[in-house]
C-alpha positions in Angstrom: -5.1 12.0 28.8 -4.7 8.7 30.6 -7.0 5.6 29.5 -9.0 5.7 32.2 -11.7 4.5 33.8 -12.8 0.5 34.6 -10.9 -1.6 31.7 -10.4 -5.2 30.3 -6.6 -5.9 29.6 -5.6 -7.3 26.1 -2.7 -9.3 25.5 -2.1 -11.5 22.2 1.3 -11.9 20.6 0.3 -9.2 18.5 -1.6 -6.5 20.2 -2.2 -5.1 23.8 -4.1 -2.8 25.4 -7.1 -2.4 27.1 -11.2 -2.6 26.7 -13.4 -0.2 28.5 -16.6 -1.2 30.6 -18.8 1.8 29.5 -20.1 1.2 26.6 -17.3 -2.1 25.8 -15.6 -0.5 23.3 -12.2 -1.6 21.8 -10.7 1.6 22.0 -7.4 1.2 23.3 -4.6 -0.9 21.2 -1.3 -1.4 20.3 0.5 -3.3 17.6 3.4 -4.9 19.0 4.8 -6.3 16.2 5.2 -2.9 14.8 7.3 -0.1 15.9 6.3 4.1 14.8 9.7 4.2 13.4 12.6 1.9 13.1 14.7 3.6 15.2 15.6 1.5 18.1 13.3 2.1 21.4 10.7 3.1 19.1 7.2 2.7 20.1 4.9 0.1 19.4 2.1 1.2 16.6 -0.9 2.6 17.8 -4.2 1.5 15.9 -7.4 2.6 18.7 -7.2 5.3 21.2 -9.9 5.9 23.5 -12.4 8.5 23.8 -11.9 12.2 25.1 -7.8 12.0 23.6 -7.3 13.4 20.3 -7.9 12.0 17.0 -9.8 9.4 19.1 -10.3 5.9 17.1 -12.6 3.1 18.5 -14.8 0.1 17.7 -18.1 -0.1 19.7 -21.2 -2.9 19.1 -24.9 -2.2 20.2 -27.9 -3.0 19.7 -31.4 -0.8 18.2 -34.3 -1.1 20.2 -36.2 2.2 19.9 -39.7 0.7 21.9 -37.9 -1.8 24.1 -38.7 -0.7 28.2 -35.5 -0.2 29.8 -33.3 0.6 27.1 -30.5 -1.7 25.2 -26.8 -1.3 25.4 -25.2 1.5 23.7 -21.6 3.3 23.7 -22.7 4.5 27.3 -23.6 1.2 28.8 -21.7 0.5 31.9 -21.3 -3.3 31.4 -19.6 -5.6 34.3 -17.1 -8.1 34.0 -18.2 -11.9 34.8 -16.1 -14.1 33.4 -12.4 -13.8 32.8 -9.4 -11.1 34.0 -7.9 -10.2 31.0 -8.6 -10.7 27.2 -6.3 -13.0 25.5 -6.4 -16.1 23.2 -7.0 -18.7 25.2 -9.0 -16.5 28.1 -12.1 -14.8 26.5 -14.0 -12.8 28.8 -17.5 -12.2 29.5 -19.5 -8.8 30.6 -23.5 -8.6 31.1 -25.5 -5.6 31.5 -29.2 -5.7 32.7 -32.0 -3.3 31.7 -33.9 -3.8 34.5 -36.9 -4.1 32.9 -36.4 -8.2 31.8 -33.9 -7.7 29.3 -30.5 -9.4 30.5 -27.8 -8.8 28.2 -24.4 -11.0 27.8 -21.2 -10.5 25.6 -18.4 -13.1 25.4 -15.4 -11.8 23.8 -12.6 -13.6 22.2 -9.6 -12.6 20.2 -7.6 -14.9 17.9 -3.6 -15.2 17.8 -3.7 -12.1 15.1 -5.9 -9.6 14.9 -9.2 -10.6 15.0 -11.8 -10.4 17.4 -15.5 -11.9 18.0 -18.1 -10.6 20.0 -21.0 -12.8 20.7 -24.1 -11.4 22.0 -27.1 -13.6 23.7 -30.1 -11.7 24.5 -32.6 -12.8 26.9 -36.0 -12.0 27.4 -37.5 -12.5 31.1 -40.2 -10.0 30.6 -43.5 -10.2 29.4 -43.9 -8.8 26.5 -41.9 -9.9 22.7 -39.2 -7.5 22.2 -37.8 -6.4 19.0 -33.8 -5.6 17.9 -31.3 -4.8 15.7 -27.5 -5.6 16.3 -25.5 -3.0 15.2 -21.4 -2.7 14.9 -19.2 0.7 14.3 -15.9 2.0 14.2 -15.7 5.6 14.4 -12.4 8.0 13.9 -12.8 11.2 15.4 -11.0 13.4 13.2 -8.2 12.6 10.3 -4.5 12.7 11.4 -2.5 15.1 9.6 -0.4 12.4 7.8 -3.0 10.6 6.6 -5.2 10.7 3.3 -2.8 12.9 1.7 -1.3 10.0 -0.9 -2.7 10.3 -4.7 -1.4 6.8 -5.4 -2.4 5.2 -2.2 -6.3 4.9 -0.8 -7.2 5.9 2.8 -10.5 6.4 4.3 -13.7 4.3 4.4 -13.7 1.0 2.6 -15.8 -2.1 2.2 -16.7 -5.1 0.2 -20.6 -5.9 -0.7 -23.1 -7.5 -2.8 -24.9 -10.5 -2.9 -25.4 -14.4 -4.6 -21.6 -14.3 -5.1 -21.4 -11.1 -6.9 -19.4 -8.5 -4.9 -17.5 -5.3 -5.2 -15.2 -3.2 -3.2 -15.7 0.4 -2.6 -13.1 2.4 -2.0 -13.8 6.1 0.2 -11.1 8.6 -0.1 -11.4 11.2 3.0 -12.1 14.0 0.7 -14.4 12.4 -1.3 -15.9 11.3 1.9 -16.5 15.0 3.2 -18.2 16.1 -0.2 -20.2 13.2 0.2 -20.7 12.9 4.1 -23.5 9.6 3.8 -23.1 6.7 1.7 -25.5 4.2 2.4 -25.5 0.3 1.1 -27.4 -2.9 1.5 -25.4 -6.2 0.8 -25.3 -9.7 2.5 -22.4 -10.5 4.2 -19.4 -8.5 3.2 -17.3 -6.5 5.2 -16.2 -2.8 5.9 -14.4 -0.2 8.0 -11.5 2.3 7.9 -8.3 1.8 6.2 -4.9 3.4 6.7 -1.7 2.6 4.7 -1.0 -0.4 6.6 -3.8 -0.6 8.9 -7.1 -1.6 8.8 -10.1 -1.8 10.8 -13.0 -4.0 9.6 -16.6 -4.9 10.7 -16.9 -8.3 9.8 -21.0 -9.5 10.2 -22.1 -13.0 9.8 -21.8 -14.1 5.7 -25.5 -15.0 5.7 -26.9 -12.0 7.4 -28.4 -8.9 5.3 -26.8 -6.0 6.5 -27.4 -2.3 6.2 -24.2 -0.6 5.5 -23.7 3.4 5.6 -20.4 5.6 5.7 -21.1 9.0 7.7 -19.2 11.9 8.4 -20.7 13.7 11.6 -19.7 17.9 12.7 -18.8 18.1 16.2 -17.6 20.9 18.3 -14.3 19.2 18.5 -13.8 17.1 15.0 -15.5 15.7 12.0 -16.4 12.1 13.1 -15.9 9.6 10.1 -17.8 6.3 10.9 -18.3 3.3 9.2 -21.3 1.6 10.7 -23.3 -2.1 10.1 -27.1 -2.6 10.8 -28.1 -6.1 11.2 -31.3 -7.7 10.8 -34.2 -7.7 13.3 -34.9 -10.0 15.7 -38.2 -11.0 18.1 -37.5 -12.4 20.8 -40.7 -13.6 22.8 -41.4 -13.7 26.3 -38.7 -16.5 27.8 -36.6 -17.1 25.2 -33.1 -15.7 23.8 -31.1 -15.4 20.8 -27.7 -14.9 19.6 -26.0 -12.7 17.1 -22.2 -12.9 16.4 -20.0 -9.9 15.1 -16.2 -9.7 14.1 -13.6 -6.7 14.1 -10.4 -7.4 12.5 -8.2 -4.2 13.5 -4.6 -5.1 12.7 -1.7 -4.7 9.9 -2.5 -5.8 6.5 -0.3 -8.7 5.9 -1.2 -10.6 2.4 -0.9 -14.0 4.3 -3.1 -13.0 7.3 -6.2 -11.4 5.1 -5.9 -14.3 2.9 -6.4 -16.6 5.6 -9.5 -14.4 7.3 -10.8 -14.9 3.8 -10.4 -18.3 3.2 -11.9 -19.3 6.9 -14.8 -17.2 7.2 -15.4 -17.2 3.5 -15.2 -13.3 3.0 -15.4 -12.0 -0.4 -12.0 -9.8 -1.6 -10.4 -9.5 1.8 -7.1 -9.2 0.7 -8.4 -5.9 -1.4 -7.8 -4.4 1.9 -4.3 -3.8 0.4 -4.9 -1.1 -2.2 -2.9 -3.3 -5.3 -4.3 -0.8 -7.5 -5.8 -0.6 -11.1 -3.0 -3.0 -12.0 -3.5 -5.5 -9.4 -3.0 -8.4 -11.9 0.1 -7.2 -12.3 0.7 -6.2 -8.8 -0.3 -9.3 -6.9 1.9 -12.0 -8.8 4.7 -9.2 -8.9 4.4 -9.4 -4.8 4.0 -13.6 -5.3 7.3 -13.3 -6.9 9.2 -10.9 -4.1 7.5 -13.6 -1.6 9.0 -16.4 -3.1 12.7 -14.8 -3.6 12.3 -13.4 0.1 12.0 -17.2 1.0 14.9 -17.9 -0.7 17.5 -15.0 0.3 16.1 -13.7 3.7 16.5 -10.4 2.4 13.9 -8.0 0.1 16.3 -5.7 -1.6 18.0 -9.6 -3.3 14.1 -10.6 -3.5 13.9 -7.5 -5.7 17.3 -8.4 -7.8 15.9 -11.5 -8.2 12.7 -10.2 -9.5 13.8 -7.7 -12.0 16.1 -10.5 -13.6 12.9 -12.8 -13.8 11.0 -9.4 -15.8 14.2 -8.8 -18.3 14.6 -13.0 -18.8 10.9 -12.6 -19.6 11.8 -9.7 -22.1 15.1 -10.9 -23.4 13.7 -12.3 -26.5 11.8 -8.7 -27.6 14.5 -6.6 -26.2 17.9 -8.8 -28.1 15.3 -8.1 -31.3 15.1 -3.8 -30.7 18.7 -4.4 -29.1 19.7 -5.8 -32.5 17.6 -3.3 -34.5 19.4 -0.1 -32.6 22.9 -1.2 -32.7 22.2 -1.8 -36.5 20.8 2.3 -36.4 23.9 3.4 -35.1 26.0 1.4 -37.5 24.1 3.3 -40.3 25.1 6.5 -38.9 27.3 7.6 -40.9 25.1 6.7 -44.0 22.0 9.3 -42.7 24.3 11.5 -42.2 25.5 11.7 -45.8 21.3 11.9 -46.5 21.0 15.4 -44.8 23.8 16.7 -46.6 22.9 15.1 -49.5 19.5 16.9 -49.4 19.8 19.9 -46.2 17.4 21.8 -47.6 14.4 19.0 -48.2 13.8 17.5 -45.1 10.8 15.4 -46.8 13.0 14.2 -49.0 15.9 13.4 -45.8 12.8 11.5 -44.5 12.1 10.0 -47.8 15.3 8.3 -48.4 16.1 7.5 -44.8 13.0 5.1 -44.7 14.1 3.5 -47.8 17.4 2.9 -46.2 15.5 1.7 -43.0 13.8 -0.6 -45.3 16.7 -2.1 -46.9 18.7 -2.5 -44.3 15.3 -4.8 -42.5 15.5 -1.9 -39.5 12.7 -0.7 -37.7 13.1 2.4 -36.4 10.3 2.1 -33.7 11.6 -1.4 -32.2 14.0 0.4 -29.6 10.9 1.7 -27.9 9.0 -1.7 -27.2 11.3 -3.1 -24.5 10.7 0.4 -22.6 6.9 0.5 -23.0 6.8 -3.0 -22.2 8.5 -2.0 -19.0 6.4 1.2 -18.1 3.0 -0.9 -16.1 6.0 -3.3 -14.9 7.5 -0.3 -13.3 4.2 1.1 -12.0 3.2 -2.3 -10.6 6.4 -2.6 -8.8 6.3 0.7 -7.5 2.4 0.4 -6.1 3.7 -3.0 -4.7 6.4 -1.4 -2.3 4.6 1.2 -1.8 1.7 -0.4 -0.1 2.8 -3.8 1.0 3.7 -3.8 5.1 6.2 -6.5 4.3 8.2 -4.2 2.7 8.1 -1.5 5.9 11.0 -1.2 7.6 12.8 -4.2 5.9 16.7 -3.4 5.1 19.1 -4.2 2.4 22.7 -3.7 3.0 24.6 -0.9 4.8 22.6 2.3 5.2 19.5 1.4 3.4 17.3 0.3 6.2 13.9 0.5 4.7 13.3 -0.4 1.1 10.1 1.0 1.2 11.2 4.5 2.2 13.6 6.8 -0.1 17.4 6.6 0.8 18.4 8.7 3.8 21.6 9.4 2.4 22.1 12.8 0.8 24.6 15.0 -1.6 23.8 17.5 0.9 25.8 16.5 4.0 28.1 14.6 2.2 26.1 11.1 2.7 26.1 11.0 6.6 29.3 12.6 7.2 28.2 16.0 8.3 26.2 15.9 11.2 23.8 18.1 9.6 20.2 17.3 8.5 19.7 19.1 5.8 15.6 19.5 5.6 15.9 21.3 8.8 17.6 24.4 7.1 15.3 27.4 7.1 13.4 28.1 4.4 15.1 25.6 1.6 15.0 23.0 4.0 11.9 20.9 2.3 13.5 21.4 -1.4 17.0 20.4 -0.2 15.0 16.8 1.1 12.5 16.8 -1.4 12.7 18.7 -4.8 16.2 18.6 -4.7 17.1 15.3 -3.0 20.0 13.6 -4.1 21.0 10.0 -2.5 23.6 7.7 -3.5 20.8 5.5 -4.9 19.7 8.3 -7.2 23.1 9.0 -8.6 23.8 5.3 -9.5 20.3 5.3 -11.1 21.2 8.4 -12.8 24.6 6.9 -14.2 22.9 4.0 -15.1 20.2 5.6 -17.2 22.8 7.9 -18.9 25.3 5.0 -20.0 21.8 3.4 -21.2 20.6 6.2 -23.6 24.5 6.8 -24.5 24.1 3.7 -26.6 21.1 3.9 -27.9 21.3 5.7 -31.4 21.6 9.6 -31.5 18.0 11.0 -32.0 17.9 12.8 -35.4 16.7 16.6 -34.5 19.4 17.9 -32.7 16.9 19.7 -29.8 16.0 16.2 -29.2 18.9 14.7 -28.3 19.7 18.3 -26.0 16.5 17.1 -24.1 17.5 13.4 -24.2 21.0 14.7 -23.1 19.2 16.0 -20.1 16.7 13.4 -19.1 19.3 11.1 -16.7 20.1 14.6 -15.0 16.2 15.3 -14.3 15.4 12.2 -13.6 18.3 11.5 -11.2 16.4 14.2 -8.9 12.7 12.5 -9.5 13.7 9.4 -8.8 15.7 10.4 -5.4 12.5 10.9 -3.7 11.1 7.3 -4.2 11.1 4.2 -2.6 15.0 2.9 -2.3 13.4 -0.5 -3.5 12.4 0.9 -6.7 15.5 2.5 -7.0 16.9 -0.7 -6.5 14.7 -2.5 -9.3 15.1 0.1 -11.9 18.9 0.6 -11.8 19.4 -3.4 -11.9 17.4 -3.4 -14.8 19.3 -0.8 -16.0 22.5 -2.6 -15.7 21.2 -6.3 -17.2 20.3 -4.0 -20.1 23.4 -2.3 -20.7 24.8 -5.6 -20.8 22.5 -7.2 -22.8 22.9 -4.3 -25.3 26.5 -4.3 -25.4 27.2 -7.9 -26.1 25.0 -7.2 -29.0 26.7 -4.1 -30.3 30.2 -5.7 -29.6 28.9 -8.5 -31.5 28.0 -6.1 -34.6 30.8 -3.8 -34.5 28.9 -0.9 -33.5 30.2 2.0 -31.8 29.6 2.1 -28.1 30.7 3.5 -25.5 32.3 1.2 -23.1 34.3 -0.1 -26.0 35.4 3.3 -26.7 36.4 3.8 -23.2 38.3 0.6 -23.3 40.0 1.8 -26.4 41.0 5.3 -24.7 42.4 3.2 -21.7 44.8 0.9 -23.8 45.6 4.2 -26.4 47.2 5.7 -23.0 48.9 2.7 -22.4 50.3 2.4 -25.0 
């Protein structure tokens, strides 16, 4: 359905589209610094659509006013243009509506160089009687899109911060737990709130002084549930002859740290860059980012930012992991000792167990020091993951040759011989979504997957021979898990890999332990030879 009907033009560097008349809603944008895809001739994102198309996503402002003769504005109010032809930075634009029963109504609208966007509203009151109102501001999504709210790790649906005297909290509204729940209902002062995506977000922004009611609805209609996040400010009086003036704020834009940071710092909003769901692990999370940030600055590119940042995490470790490093290659030096311990005792494993920790013991070995480095690693890992996962910096943003967007898995695949089949192979009936998903395999994964197994090949045998069958297929299992996830992470976690197998074999060279890369060296002079 055409966006129709008598509109206000919106052009910024960032977003265009249109405002309608009736009702002036901001229903009808575009993110131009974004495409859908990033494919070339891709379109620009779409945030707001209007009313009557599906899936229908808009912000309206109003005003409650249940007594007041002649009505106040609402989403049906057919508002005329004044002032200004189209909305952009430097050209706000003024509409006015008239009850007709001496109530005149004027909104000036302005929109920054970003994303967001002020309404100021001045009533005035030419009858004779006092009048009393509420402002009220809303953005309302008819219906959920099917890609959307589907993410265990990620948090779509309503959101909002609020509280008071300094002391706030954000609330976070999954979708489903928003249907089980279809009101929830807070007061704060100041604050913010409104309806989050991945990488978008649309906000109601009241003034920071101003007591607010705050309530998250989910409304049946004929066509679609309606989710709506909805501010109710404070009442007003306005006597015979005079006016007032209440100002309201929509951010609706991408979620770039640098932009929230700086709608925080201006209009003093509390925990605006929480917009960006960093997780339970945030502290983690957000200097991790700092870091990429900082590298990006340096190399232009993400995928060196991320080189650059798993080097800083294993120079960080280096002096735990040269100590379990040291510990492990000393293990597999002892080898052939425990081994004369089970057949010294085969039958009395207590007794195996007895003498091996003695031997552990004199030897100054601890057993359990091999595992530090890795659980060290694990909320690193995590944080790193959640960090590409919901950062828009990292959308769309290539490394080198086919890996176009770290924060999507690689493209390439076993399956059509990386690219060179012109074949793609999720579209095959019935196995298609294993042979793209279960069963992935990229070029990433499989360099991940040799990584990890040169890794574990020099750590020491496990003991029970069933464990080191399962061990023997962990890289094998993991080289499909991991196929499915971000090529970033991929990226991180086989670096890492690599710095450690280095770090472990200067050790192990160093001791004289058995490796193998020294035993392949071996094999390749021996044939020499």
């Amino acid at each position: 359905m055409a966006r129709g009907g008598a509109r206000v033009p919106i052009q910024t560097g960032t977003v265009t589209g249109s405002l309608s008349l009736r009702g002036a809603r901001i229903d009808d944008l575009f993110l131009t610094g974004y495409q859908e895809t990033n494919e070339a001739g891709s379109p620009p994102v779409e945030l707001f659509r209007p009313e009557g198309m599906r899936h229908a996503y808009q912000a309206q402002f109003g005003w409650n006013g249940p007594n007041v003769p002649g009505g106040v504005p609402g989403p049906q109010t057919p508002w005329r243009l004044t002032e200004g032809a189209s909305l952009t930075p430097t050209t706000p634009v003024t509409l006015t509506w008239d009850n007709g029963a001496g109530l005149r109504f004027t909104r000036r609208i302005a929109v920054d160089a970003q994303y967001l966007f002020t309404v100021t509203d001045t009533v005035a009151n030419f009858s004779a009687q006092p009048i009393t109102i509420a402002p009220w501001g809303r953005i309302e999504r008819q219906g959920v899109p099917d890609d959307l709210g589907r993410q265990q790790v990620l948090h779509e649906g309503g959101i909002g911060t609020f509280g008071s005297d300094g002391k706030y909290a954000t609330q976070q509204l999954k979708y489903q737990a928003w249907a089980k729940k279809p009101v929830q209902e807070h007061t704060s002062t100041g604050g913010w709130m409104g309806i989050t995506d991945k990488y978008w977000l649309a906000a109601l922004i009241p003034q920071q002084d101003e007591q607010i009611e705050a309530a998250f609805r989910v409304t049946d209609t004929a066509h679609a549930d309606v989710h709506s996040a909805t501010m109710l400010g404070e009442a007003h009086t306005i006597a015979p002859g005079r006016q007032i003036t209440e100002t309201q704020r929509l951010f609706a834009g991408a979620k770039r740290n640098e932009i929230l940071a700086g709608y925080e710092k201006s209009l003093d909003l509390p925990r605006f860059v929480y917009a960006i769901d960093w997780g339970f692990l945030f502290f983690l999370t957000r200097p991790i980012f700092w870091l990429i940030e900082l590298y990006y600055g340096w190399f232009g590119n993400f995928g060196l930012a991320i080189l650059g940042l798993t080097l800083t995490v294993r120079l960080f470790m280096f002096p735990l992991a040269n100590k379990s490093y040291e510990s492990m290659s000393k293990m597999r030096t002892l080898q052939p000792k425990m081994e004369e311990l089970k057949k010294k005792h085969p039958d009395d494993p207590a007794k195996q167990q007895q003498e091996l920790m003695a031997l552990y013991q004199k030897e100054k070995i601890n057993p359990l020091a091999g595992c530090l480095p890795l659980l060290l690693q694990i909320p690193v890992f995590y944080a790193v993951y959640k960090m590409l996962f919901v950062t828009i910096e990292m959308r769309h943003e290539p490394f080198f040759g086919w890996i176009r967007d770290l924060s999507a898995a690689d493209p390439s695949t076993i399956w059509n011989l990386f690219g060179l089949i012109p074949w793609d192979p999720s579209s095959t009936p019935l196995i298609g979504t294993y042979l793209a998903g279960t069963f992935a395999l990229s070029i990433l994964a499989i360099f991940y997957g040799l990584t990890m197994w040169l890794q574990m090949a020099m750590s020491p045998p496990a003991p029970d021979p069933m464990q080191r069958k399962i061990f023997a297929f962990m890289p094998i299992v993991f080289t499909f898990i991991m196929a499915t996830f971000p090529a970033g992470l991929l990226i991180y976690w086989a670096w890492s890999n690599i710095l450690t197998i280095i770090q472990q074999y200067v050790i192990m060279h160093r001791l004289k332990a058995e490796n193998p890369i020294d035993t392949f060296i071996a094999r390749i002079k021996q044939a020499k030879a």
